[in-house]
C-alpha atoms as a printed R data frame, in Angstrom:
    type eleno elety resid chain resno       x       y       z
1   ATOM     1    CA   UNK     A     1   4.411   3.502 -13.978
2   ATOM     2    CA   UNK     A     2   1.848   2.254 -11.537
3   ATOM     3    CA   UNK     A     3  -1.762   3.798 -11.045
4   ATOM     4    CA   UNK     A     4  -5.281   3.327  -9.074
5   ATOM     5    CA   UNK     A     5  -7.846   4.707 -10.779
6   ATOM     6    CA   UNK     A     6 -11.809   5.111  -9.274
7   ATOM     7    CA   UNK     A     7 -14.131   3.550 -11.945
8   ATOM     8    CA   UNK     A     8 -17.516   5.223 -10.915
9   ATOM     9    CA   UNK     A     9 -17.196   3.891  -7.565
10  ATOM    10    CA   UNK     A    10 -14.791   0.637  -8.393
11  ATOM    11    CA   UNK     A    11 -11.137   1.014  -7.495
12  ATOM    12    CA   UNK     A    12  -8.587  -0.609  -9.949
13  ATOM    13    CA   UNK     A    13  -4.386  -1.177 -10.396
14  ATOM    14    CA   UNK     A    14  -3.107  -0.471 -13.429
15  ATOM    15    CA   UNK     A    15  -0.165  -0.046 -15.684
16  ATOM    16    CA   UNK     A    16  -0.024   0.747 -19.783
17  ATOM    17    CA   UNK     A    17  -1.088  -2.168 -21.505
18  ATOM    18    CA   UNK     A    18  -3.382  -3.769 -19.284
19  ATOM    19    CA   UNK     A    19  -6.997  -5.051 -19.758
20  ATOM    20    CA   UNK     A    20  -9.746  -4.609 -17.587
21  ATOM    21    CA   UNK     A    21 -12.979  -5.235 -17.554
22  ATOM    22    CA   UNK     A    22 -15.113  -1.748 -16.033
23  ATOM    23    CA   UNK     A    23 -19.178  -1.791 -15.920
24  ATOM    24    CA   UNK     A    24 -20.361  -1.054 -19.152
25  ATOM    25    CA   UNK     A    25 -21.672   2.418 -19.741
26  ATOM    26    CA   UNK     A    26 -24.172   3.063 -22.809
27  ATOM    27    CA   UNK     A    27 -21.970   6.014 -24.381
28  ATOM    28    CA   UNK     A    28 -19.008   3.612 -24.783
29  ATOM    29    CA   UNK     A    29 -18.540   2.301 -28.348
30  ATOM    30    CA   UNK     A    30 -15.932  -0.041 -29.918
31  ATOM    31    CA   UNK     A    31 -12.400   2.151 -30.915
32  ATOM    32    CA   UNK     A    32 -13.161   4.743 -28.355
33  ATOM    33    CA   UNK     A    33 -10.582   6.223 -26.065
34  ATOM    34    CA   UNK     A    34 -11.834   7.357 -22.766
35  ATOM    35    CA   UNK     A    35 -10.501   9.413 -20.221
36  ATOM    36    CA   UNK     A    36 -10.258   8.317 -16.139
37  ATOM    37    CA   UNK     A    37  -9.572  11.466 -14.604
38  ATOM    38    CA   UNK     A    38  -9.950  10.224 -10.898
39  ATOM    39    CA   UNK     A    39  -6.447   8.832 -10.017
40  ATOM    40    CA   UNK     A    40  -6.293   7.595  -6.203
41  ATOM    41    CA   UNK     A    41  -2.524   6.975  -6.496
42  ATOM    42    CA   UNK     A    42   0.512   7.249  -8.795
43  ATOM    43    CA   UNK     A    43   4.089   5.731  -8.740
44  ATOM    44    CA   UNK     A    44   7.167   6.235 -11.296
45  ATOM    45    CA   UNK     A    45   9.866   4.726 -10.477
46  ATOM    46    CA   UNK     A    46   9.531   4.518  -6.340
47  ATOM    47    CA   UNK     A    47   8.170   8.339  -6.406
48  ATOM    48    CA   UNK     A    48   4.558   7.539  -5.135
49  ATOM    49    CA   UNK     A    49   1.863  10.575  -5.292
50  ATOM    50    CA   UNK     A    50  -1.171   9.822  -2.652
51  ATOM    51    CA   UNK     A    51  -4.215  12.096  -4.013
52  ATOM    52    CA   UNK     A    52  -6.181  13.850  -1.068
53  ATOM    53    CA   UNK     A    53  -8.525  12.553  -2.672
54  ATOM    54    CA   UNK     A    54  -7.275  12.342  -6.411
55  ATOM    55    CA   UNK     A    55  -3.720  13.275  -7.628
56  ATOM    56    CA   UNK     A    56  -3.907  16.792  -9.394
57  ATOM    57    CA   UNK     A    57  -2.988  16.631 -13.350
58  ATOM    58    CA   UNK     A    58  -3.168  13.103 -13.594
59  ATOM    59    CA   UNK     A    59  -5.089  10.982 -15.961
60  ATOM    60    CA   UNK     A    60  -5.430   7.738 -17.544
61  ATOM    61    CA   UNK     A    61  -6.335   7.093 -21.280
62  ATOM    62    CA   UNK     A    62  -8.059   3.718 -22.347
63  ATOM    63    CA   UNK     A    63  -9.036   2.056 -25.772
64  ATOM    64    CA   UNK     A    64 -12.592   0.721 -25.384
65  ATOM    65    CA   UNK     A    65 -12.375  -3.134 -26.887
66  ATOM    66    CA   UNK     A    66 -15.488  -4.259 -26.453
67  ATOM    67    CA   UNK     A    67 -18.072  -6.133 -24.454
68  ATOM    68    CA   UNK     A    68 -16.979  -9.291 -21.939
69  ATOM    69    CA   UNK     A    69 -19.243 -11.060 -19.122
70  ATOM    70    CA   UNK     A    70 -17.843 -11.761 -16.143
71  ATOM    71    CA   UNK     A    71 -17.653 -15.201 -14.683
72  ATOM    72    CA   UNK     A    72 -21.019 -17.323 -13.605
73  ATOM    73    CA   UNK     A    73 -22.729 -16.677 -10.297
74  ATOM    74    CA   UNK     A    74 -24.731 -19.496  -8.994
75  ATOM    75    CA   UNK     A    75 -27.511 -18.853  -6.594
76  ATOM    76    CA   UNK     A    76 -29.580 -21.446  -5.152
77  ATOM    77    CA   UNK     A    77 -32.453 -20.745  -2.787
78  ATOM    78    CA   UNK     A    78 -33.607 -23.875  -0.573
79  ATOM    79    CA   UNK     A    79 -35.973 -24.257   2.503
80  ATOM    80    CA   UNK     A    80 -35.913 -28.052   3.947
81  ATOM    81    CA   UNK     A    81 -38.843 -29.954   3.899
82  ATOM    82    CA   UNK     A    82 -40.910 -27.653   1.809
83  ATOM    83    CA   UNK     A    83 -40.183 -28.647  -1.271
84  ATOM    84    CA   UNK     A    84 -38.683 -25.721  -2.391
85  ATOM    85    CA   UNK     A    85 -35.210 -25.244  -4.654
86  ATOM    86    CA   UNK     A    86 -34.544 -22.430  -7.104
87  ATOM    87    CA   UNK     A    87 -31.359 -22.657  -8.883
88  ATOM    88    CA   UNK     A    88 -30.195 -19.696 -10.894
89  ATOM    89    CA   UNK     A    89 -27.139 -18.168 -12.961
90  ATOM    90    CA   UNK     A    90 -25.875 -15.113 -13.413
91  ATOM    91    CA   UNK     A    91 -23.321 -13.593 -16.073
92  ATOM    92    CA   UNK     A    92 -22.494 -10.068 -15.336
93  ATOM    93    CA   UNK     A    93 -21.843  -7.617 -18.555
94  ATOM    94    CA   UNK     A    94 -18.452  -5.879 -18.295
95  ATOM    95    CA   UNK     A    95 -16.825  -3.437 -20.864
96  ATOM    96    CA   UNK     A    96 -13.197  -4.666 -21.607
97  ATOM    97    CA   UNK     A    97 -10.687  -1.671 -21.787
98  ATOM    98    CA   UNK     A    98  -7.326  -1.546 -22.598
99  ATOM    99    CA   UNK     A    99  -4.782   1.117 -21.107
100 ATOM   100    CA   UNK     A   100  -2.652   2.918 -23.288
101 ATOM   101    CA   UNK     A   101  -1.123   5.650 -21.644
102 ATOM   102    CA   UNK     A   102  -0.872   7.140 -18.109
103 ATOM   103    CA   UNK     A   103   0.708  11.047 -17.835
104 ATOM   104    CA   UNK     A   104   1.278  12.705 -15.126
């Protein structure tokens, strides 16, 4: 079983047992299951279900695991001949979920 799910704005594929990391939201804790109740799109077994725009009854439950960062940005400002270079990282914060069951 195959399903996109709409994070808060963020699209994402899944199936049970994957990880992925969605932006972190303050009422998350460690343990928790949570709920995505916007599924775009749902397949079992070659029977695929297009939502218009989510499917109706579906849902997909997740166990929260914990905080993750994402991978390093670099941004680097420059302007010739003025002397000028900025050089900066970034490290997004990500929530890393775990999908445990997808119904129908």
């Amino acid at each position: 079983m195959y399903a996109v799910i709409d994070d808060r704005g963020r699209q994402a594929g899944v199936r049970v047992g994957d990880r992925i990391a969605c932006d972190t939201n303050a009422e998350w804790n460690v343990g928790d299951t949570i709920t995505f109740d916007r599924v775009l799109v749902l397949t079992n077994e070659g029977d695929v279900q297009v939502g218009t725009p989510h499917v109706e009854g579906a849902s997909v439950k997740a166990r929260v695991l914990g905080p993750v960062k994402g991978k390093k940005e670099v941004v680097f400002r420059f302007k010739r001949r003025k002397n000028v270079r900025v050089k900066r990282g970034h490290r997004q914060a990500y929530t890393q979920v775990e999908i445990t069951e997808i119904t129908v």
